[in-house]
Structures are given as structure tokens and as C-alpha cells.
N, C-alpha and C positions, 0 to 999 in steps of 0.2 A: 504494500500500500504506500505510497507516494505521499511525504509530507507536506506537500504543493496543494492548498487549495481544493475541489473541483469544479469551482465557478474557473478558476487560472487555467487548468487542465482541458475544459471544454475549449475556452479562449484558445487554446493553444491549437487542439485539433480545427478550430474553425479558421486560425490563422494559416494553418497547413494548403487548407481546402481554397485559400484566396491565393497563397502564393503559389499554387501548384493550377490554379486558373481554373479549378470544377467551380470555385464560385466568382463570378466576372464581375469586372469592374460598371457600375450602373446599372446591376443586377440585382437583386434582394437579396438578404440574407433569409436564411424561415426564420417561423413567428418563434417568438418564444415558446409557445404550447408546442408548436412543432420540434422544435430543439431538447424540450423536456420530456416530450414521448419518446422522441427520436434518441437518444443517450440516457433514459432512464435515469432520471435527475428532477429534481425539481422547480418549478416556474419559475420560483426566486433562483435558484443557481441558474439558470438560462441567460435571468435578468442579467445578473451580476456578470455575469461570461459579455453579455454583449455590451452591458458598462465597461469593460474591461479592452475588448474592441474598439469604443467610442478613443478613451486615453490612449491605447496605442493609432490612433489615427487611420486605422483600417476601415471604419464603418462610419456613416452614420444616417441618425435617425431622424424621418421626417414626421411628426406628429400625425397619426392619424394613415400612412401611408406605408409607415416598415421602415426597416433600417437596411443600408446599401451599402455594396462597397464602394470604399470610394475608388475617381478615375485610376489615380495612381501612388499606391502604397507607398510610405518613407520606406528606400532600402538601404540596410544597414553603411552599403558603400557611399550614400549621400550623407549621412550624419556625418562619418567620418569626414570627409571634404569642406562641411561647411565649416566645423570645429577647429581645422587643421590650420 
């Protein structure tokens, strides 16, 4: 058992899923309920995974409409660069 979270550990697999491009840029992500059935977790741990997304700047959510990926993910090579 993993002492990480498992709202971080969701976040983790759904960040997989955006940088390997099964989940596309201007695309939804699932609802929360779908995320909570979907990994056998619960609504608030979905929440929390996709709050989780929001701060790393993968997603975000439009009131009423779902939450998306955004155009184009910070990758770790850009951080570096801007810092440098």
C-alpha cells in the first residue's frame, strides 16, 4: 500500500492518461461520479484528484460544463528553461 494519498495516486494515473494523449487537449476529462465508479474511490477522492489537476495546471474546470485538458501541459523541460 502506497503512502501517497489516493486522491495524488488517481491524479497521477489521470496525468498518465493526458501525457500519453488517451485524454486530449480540449477534451473533457469524466465527471467525477464517472472517475469514482471508474477507480473504485470515492466522489470526494475524484474531487480532490481533479483539484489536484486544477494546481498542477493540467485541467481545468468550466462551471457547469466539466473540466478539460488544457491546450498544452507545462512540460517538465519548460520549467527548467524558464528558471534557468
Amino acid at each position: 500500500m502506497s503512502a501517497r494519498p489516493l486522491y495524488v495516486q488517481l491524479a497521477d494515473v489521470i496525468t498518465k492518461k493526458i501525457e500519453s494523449g488517451a485524454l486530449a487537449p480540449d477534451r473533457p476529462i469524466p465527471s467525477e461520479n464517472h472517475l469514482a465508479d471508474e477507480y473504485g474511490v470515492a466522489r470526494l477522492t475524484a474531487r480532490r484528484a481533479a483539484q489536484e489537476l486544477r494546481e498542477r495546471g493540467l485541467i481545468v474546470t468550466v462551471r457547469g460544463k466539466g473540466s478539460f485538458v488544457v491546450e498544452r501541459p507545462p512540460a517538465a523541460d519548460d520549467e527548467d528553461q524558464r528558471s534557468g
